[in-house]
NUNU-876037 format. One line per field, with one value per residue (C-alpha): residue number from 0; residue in three letters; x, y, z. Coordinates in Angstrom, 2 decimals, padded with zeros to 5 digits. Layout:
pos NUM, ...
code ALA, ...
X X, ...
Y Y, ...
Z Z, ...
***
This chain:
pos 0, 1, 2, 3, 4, 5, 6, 7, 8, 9, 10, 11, 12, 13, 14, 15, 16, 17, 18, 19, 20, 21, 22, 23, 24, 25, 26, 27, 28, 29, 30, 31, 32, 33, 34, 35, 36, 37, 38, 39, 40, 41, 42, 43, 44, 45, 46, 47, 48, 49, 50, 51, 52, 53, 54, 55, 56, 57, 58, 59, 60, 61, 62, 63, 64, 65, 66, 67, 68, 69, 70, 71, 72, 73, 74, 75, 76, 77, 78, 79, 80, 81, 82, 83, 84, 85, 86, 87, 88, 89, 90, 91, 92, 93, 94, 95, 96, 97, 98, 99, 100, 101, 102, 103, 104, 105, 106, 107, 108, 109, 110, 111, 112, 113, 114, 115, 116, 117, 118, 119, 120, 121, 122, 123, 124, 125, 126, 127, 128, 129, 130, 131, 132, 133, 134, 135, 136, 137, 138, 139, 140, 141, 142, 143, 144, 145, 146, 147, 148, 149, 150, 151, 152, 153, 154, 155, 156, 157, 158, 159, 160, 161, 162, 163, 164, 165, 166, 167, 168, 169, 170, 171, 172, 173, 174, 175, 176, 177, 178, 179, 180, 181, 182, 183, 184, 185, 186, 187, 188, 189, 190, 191, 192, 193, 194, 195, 196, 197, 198, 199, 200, 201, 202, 203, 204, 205, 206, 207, 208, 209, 210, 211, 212, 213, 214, 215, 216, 217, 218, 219, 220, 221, 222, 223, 224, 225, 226, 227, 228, 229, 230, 231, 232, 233, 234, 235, 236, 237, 238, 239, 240, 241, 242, 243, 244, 245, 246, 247, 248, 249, 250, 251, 252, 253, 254, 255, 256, 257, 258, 259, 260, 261, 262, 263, 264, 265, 266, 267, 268, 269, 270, 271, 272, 273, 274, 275, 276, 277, 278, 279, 280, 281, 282, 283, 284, 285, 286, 287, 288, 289, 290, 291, 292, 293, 294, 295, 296, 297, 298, 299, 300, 301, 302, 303, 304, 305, 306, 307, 308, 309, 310, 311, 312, 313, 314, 315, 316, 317, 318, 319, 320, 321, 322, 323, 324, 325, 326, 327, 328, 329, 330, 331, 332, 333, 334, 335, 336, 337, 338, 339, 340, 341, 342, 343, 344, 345, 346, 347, 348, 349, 350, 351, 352, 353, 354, 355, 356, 357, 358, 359, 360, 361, 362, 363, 364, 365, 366, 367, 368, 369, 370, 371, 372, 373, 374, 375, 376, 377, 378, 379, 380, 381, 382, 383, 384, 385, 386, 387, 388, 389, 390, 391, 392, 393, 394, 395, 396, 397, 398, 399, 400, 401, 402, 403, 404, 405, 406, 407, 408, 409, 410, 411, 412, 413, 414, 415, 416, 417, 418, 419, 420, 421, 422, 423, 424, 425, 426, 427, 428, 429, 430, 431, 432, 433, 434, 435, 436, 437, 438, 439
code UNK, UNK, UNK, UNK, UNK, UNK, UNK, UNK, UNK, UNK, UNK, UNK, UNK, UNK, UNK, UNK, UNK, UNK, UNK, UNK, UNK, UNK, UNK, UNK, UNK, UNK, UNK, UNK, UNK, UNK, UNK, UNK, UNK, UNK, UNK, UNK, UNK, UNK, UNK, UNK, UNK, UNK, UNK, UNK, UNK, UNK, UNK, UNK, UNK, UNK, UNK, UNK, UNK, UNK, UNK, UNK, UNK, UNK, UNK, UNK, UNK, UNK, UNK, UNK, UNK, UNK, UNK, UNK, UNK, UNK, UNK, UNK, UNK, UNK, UNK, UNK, UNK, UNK, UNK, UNK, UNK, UNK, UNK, UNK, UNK, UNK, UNK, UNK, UNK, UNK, UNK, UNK, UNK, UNK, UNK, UNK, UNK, UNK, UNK, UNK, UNK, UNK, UNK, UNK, UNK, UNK, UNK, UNK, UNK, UNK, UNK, UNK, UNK, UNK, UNK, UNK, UNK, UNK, UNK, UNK, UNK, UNK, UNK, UNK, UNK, UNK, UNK, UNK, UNK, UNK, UNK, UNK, UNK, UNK, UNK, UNK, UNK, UNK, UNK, UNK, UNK, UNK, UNK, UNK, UNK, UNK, UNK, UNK, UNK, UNK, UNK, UNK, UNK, UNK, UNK, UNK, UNK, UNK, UNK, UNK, UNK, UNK, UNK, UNK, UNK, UNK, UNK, UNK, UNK, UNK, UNK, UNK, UNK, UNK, UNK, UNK, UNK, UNK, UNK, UNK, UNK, UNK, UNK, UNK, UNK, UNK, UNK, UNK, UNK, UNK, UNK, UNK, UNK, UNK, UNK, UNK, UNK, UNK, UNK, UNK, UNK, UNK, UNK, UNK, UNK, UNK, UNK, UNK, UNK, UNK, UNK, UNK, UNK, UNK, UNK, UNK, UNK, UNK, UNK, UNK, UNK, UNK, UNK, UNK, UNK, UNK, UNK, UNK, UNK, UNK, UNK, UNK, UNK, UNK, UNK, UNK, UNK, UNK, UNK, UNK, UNK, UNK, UNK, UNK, UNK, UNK, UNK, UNK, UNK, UNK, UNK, UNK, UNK, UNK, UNK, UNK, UNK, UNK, UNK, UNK, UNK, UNK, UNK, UNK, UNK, UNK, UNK, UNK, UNK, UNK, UNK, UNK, UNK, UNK, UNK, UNK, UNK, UNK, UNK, UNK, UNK, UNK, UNK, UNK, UNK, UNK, UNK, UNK, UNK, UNK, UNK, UNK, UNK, UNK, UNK, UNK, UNK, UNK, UNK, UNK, UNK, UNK, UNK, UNK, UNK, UNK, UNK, UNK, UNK, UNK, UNK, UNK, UNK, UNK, UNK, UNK, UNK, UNK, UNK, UNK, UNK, UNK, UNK, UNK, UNK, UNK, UNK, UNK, UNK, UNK, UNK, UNK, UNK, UNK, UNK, UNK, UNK, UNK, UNK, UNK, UNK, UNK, UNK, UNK, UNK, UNK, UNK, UNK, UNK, UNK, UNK, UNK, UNK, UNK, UNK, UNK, UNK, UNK, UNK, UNK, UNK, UNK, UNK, UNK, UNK, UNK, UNK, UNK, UNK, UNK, UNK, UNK, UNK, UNK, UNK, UNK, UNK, UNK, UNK, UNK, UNK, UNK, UNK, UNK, UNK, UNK, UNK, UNK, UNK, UNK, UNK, UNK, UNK, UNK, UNK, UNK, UNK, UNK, UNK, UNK, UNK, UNK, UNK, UNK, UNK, UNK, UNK, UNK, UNK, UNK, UNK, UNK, UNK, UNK, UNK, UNK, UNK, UNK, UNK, UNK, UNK, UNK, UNK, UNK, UNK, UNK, UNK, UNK, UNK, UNK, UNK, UNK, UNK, UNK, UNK, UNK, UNK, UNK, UNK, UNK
X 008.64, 006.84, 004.54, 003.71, 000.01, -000.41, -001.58, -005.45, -005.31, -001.92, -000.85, 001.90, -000.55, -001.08, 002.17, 002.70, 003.58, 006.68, 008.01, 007.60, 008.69, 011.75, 012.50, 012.13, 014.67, 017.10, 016.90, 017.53, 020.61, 021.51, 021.90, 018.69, 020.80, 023.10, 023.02, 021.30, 019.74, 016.97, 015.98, 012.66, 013.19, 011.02, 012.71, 009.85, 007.80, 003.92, 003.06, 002.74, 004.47, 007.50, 008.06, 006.78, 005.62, 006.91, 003.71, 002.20, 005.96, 004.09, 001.13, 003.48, 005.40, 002.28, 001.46, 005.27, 004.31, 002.02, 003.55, 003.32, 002.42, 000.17, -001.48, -004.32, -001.65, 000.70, -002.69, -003.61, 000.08, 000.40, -003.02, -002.59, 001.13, 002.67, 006.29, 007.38, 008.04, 011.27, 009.97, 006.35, 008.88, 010.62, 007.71, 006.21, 009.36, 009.20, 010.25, 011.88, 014.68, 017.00, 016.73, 014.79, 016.02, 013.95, 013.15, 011.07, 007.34, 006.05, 009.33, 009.48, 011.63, 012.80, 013.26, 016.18, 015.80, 016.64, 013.51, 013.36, 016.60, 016.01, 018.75, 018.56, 018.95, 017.70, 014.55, 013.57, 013.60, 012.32, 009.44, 008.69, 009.14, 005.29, 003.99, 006.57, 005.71, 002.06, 001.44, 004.29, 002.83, -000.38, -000.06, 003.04, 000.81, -002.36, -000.03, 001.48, -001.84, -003.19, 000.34, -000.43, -004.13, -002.88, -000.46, -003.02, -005.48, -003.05, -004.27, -007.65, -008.17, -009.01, -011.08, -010.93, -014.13, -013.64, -015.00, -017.24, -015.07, -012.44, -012.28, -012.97, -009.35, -008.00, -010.41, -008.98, -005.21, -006.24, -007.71, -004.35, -001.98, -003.76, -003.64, -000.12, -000.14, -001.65, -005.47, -007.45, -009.74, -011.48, -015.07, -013.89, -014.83, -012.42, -008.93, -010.46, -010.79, -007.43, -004.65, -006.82, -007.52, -010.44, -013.62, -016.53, -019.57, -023.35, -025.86, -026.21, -028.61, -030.76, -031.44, -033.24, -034.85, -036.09, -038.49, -041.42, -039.91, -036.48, -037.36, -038.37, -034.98, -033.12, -035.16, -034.62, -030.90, -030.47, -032.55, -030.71, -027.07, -027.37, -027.29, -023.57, -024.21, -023.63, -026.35, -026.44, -027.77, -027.83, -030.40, -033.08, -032.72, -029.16, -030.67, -033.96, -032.13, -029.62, -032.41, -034.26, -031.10, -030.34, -034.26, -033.83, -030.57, -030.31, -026.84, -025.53, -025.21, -022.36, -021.91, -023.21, -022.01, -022.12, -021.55, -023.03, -022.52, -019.96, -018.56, -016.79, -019.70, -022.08, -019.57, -019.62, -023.25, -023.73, -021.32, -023.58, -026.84, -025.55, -024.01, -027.40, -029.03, -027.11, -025.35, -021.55, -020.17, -021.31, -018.60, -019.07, -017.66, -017.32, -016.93, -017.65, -014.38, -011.96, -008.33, -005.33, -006.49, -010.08, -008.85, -006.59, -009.51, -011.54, -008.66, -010.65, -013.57, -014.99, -014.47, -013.76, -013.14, -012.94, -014.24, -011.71, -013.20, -012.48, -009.39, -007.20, -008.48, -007.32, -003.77, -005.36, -005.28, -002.19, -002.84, 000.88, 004.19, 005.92, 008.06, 010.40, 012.08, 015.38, 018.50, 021.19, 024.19, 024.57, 027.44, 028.97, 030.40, 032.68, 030.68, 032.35, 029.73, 029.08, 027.51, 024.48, 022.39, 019.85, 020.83, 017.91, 016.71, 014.69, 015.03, 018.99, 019.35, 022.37, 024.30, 025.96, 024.29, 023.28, 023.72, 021.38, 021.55, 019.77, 021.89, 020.80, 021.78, 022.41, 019.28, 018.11, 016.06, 017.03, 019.21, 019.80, 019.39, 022.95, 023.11, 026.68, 026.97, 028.95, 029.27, 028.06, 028.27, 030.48, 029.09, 031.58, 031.08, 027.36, 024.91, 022.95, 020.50, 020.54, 017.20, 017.49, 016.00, 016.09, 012.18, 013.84, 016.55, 017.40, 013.36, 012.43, 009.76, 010.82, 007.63, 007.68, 006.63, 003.24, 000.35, -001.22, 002.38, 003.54, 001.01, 001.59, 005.42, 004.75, 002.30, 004.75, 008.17, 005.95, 005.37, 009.15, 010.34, 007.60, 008.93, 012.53, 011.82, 012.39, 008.99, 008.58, 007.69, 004.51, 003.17, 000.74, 001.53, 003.95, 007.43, 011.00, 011.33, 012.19, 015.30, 018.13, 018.92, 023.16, 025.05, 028.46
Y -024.58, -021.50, -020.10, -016.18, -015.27, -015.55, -012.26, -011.48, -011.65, -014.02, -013.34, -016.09, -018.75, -016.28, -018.31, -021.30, -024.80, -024.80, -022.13, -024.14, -027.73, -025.73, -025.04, -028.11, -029.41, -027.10, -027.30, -031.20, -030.27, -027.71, -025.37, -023.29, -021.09, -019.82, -015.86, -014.95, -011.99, -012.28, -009.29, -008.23, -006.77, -007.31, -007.71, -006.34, -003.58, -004.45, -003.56, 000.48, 001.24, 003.80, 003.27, 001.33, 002.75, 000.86, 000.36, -002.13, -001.47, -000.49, -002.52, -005.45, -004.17, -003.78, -007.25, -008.40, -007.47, -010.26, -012.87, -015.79, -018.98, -019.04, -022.27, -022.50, -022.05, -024.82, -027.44, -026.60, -027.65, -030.20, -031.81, -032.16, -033.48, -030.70, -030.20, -032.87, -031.82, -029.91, -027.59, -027.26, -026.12, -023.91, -021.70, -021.81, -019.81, -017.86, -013.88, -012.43, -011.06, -009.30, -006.33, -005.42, -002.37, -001.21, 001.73, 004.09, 003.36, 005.78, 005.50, 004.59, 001.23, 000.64, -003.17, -004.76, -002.40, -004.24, -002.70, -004.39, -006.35, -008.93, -010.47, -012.69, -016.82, -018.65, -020.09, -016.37, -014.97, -018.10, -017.76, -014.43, -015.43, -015.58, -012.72, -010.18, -010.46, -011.00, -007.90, -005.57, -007.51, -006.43, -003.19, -001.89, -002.82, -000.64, 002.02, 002.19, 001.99, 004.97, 006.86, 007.12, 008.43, 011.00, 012.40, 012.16, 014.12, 016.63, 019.25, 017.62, 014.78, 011.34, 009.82, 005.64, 003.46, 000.40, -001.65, -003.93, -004.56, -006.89, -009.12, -007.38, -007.20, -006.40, -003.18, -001.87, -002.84, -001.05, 002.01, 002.43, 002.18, 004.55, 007.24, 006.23, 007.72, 010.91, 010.03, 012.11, 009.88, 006.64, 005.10, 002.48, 003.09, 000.39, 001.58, 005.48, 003.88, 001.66, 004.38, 007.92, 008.25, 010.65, 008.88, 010.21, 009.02, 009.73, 007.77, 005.29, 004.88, 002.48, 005.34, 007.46, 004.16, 003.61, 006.58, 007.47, 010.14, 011.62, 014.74, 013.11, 010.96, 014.39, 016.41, 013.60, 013.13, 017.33, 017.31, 014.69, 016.15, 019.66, 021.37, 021.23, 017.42, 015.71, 014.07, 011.53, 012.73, 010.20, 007.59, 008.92, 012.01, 014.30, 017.40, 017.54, 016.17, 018.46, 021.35, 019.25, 019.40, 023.55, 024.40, 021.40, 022.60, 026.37, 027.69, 025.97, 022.19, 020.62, 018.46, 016.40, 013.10, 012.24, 007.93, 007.02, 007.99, 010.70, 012.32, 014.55, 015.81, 015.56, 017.51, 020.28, 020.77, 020.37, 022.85, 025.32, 024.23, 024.51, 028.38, 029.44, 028.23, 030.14, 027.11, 028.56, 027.08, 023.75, 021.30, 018.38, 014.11, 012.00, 008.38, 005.32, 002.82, 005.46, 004.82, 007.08, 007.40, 008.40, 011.09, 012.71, 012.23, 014.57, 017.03, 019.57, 019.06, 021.54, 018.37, 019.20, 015.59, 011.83, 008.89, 005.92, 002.03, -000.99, 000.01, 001.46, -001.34, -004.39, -002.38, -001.02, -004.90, -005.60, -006.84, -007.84, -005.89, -009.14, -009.02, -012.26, -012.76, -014.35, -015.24, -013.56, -014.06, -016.54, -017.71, -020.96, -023.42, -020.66, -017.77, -016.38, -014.42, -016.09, -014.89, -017.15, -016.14, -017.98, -019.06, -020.75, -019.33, -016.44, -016.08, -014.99, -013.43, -011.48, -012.32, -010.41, -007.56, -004.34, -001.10, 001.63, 005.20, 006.73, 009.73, 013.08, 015.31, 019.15, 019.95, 017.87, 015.23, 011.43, 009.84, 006.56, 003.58, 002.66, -000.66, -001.62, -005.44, -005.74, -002.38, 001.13, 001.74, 004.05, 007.28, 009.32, 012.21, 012.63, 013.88, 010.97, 009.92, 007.26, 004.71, 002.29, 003.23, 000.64, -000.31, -003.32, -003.10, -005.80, -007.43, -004.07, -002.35, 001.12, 003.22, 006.03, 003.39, 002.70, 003.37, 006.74, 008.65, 006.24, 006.40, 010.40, 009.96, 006.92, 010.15, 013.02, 010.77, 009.44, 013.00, 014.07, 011.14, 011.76, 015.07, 013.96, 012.07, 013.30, 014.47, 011.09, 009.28, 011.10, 009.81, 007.34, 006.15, 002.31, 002.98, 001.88, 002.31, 005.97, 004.80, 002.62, 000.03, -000.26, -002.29, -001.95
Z 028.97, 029.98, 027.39, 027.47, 027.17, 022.80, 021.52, 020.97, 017.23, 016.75, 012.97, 013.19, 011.03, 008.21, 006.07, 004.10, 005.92, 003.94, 006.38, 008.99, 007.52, 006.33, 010.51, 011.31, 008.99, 009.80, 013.51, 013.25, 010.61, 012.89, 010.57, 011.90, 013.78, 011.35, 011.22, 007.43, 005.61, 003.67, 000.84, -000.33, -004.20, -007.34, -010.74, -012.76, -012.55, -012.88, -017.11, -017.54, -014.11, -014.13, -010.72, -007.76, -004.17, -001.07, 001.11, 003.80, 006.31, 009.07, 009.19, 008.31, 011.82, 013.66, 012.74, 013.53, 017.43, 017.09, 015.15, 018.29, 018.44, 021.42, 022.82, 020.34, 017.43, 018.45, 019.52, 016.18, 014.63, 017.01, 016.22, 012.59, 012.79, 010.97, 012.53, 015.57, 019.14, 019.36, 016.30, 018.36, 021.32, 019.15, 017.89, 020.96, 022.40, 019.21, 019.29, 016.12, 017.88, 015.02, 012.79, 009.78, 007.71, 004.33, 002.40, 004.55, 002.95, 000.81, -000.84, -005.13, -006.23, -008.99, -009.97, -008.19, -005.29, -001.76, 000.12, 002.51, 004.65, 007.66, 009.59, 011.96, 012.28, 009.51, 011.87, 012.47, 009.51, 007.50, 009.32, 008.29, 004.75, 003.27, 006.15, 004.80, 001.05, 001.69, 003.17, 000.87, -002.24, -001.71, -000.24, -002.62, -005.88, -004.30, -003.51, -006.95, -008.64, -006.14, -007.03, -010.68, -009.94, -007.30, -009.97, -012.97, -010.37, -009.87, -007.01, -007.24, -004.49, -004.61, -002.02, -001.68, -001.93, -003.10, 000.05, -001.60, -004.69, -002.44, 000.05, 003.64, 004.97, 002.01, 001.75, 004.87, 003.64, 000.38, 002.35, 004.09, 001.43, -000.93, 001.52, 001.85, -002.24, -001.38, -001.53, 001.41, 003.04, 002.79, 002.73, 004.96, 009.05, 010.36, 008.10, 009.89, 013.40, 013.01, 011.24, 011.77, 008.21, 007.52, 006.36, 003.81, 003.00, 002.59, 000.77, -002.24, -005.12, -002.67, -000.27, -002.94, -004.33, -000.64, -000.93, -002.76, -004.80, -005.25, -003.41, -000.52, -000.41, -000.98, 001.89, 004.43, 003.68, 004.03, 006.92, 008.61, 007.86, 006.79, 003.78, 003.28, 002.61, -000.90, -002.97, -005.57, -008.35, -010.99, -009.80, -012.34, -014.72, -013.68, -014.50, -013.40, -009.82, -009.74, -009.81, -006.99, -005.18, -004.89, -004.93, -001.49, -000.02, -001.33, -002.16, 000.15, -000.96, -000.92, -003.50, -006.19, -007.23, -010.85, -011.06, -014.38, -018.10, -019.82, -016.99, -018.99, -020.60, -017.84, -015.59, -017.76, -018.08, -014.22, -013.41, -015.87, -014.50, -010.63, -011.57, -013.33, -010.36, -007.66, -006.27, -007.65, -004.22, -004.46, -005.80, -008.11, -006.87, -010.03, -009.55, -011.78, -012.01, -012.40, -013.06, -013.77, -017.67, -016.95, -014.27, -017.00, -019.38, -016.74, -015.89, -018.61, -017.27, -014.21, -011.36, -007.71, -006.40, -007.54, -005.63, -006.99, -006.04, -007.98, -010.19, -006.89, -004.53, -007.03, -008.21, -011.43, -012.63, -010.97, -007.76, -006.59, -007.02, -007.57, -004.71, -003.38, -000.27, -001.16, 000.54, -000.04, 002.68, 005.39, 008.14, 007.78, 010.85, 011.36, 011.75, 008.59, 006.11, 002.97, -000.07, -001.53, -004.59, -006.87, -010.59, -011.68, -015.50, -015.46, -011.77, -010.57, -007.62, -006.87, -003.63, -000.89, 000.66, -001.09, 000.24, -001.98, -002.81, -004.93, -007.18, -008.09, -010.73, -010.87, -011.26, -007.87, -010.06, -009.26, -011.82, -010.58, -008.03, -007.04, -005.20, -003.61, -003.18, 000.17, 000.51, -000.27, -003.70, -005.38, -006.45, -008.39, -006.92, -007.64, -004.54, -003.33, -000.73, 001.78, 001.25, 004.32, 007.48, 010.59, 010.99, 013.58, 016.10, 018.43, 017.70, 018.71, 016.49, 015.95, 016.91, 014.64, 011.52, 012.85, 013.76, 013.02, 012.63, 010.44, 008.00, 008.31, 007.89, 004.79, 002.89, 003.38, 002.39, -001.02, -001.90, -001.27, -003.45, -006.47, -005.88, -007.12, -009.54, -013.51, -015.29, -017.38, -013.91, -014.17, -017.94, -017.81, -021.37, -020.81, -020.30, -019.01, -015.43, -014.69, -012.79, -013.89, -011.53, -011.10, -009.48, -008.51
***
């Protein structure tokens, strides 16, 4: 057996042993090599979502490049008796070699939607199983969350920093799939360096605290970046620091950052105090666990920007969009197709593979999520749009998904989708999905 080098950071460990077990079996049944397809869908929207926001497709491709079992993986396996010999030989040899097609990210599901479809022999896409739904899971339910502040925010933007309210690879995750729902940069310097994304930041309560008096924090953090730079202004007394700020920086400051107390009310006094003072030009950050409901709370209120942590980076309080990764069709000794579902209680799966469109009405708003099963669905005439895109062809990772363009590409196909959707996606009060699911 000849092993290729394994990739610097191998992702092919980040699954359940189950996966693996599961291979094993099959390959001594035989069975491991029968063609299947696998579908990603959720059946429930997370509590108060209209609609959900595919997210996490490219990074889970970019991390699909280097799903191997290298040398260290397979000692590891090998060492602790997990699968025997011919398994170890398989994953060793292990390239997902068939295709993956899915809603483009950035795209809204509706419960039921297939968004994502892998086909390939059971072994490969088995394997996949807990990678797939651990990254979409994740990503989808930030996205969603981010979604809902983006559109309560309106033509004001959101900026991400919610670093140190998750666990570290999960803040750069979260960075990347908020921007994926329209918010314009991050806190976070490695989601910047990985995907491009633009990065803010200045100083925290501590740097003020670090100095002997407020106005020598605020002189040494405008001599250091300039006046255009943004202060915190809430460390001590707002007002008397907000005055300390334009007599420091002169008409030309930046910013202020409000992050305690009644924005609303605070924002509104600030803005008067900064226009008395000359400083009409310098624009006002609020932040302070902000979710969708406190940004419509401070739509009246004279804000330029918000600064969103906790509530985007853990979903809003739903921190999974309950996706599975089921079965749905596999070949028998034959090679002929065969349709497979689920029918345990509370958890039926439909079998056969779905084909979706989604239908428009005269007035170019989305109607409906039609889903053929077997084939494409029948649309009676109405307009509708294709949702599948190939992300995989062949095991080939089709480029245009990652990396900096794709999180470009995942931004501008969100805001064309939010853009079709009817007018009660956009209420934040608990509803019905926007969408009816349909089958035919």
């Amino acid at each position: 057996m000849t092993r290729e080098p394994a990739p610097a950071q191998s992702t092919a460990l980040l699954t359940d042993q189950y996966e693996l077990t599961m291979v094993e079996a099959a390959l001594a049944s035989g069975a491991a090599h029968r063609r299947c397809v696998f579908e990603v869908f959720t059946r429930h929207l997370p509590p108060g979502r209209r609609y959900g926001v595919v997210a996490g497709t490219g990074r889970m491709l970019e991390g699909l490049t280097e799903f191997r079992f290298g040398p260290a993986e397979i000692d590891w396996l090998d060492d602790r008796g997990i699968v025997d010999g011919p398994t170890l030989e398989f994953l060793a040899d292990y390239r997902f070699s068939g295709d993956i097609h899915g809603y483009a990210e950035g795209e809204v599901f509706m419960p039921h939607s297939p968004v994502l479809r892998v086909e390939a022999s059971f072994a490969e896409a088995c394997l996949l199983e807990t990678y797939v739904l651990s990254v979409l899971n994740h990503d989808s339910a930030i996205a969603s969350a981010a979604s809902r502040m983006t559109v309560a925010a309106g033509d004001r933007p959101c900026v991400e920093m919610g670093s140190r309210r998750t666990q570290e690879f999960s803040a750069v995750a979260s960075a990347r799939a908020a921007a994926v729902a329209g918010f314009t940069a991050t806190s976070n310097l490695e989601a910047g360096r990985r995907w491009g994304l633009p990065t803010i930041g200045t100083a925290a309560h501590s740097f003020t605290l670090l100095h002997d008096s407020e106005q020598e924090a605020f002189e040494a953090q405008v001599k250091a970046f300039g006046p255009g730079t943004t202060l915190l202004v809430d460390t001590y007394d707002v007002f008397t620091a907000v005055r300390r700020a334009a007599e420091i920086a002169g008409p030309e400051l930046g910013a202020v950052r409000l992050d305690s107390g009644d924005l609303v009310e605070q924002a509104g006094e600030v803005r008067a105090l900064l226009d008395s003072l000359g400083n009409t030009g310098t624009k006002i950050i609020v932040s302070s666990d902000l979710d969708e409901h406190a940004i419509a709370r401070l739509q009246a209120a004279p804000v330029d920007s918000y600064g969103v942590g906790t509530k985007v980076v853990t979903g809003a309080g739903s921190p999974t969009a309950a996706m599975v990764y089921k079965l749905v069709e596999r070949t028998d000794d034959d090679g002929a197709p065969v349709a497979v579902a689920k029918n345990a209680a509370g958890k039926k799966s439909v079998g056969g593979v779905k084909h979706p469109l989604r239908s428009f009405g005269e007035d170019a708003r989305a109607e409906a999520e039609l889903i053929g099963v077997g084939s494409a669905p029948e649309t009676e005439g109405a307009p509708t749009r294709e949702l599948m895109v190939p992300l995989v062809l062949g095991g080939e990772v089709q480029a245009q998904h990652i990396g900096e363009e794709g999180v470009v590409r995942a931004r501008r196909r969100h805001a064309a989708s939010l853009a079709e959707l009817p007018a009660a996606a956009k209420r934040l009060q608990e509803g019905e999905p926007v969408l009816p699911t349909i089958f035919s």
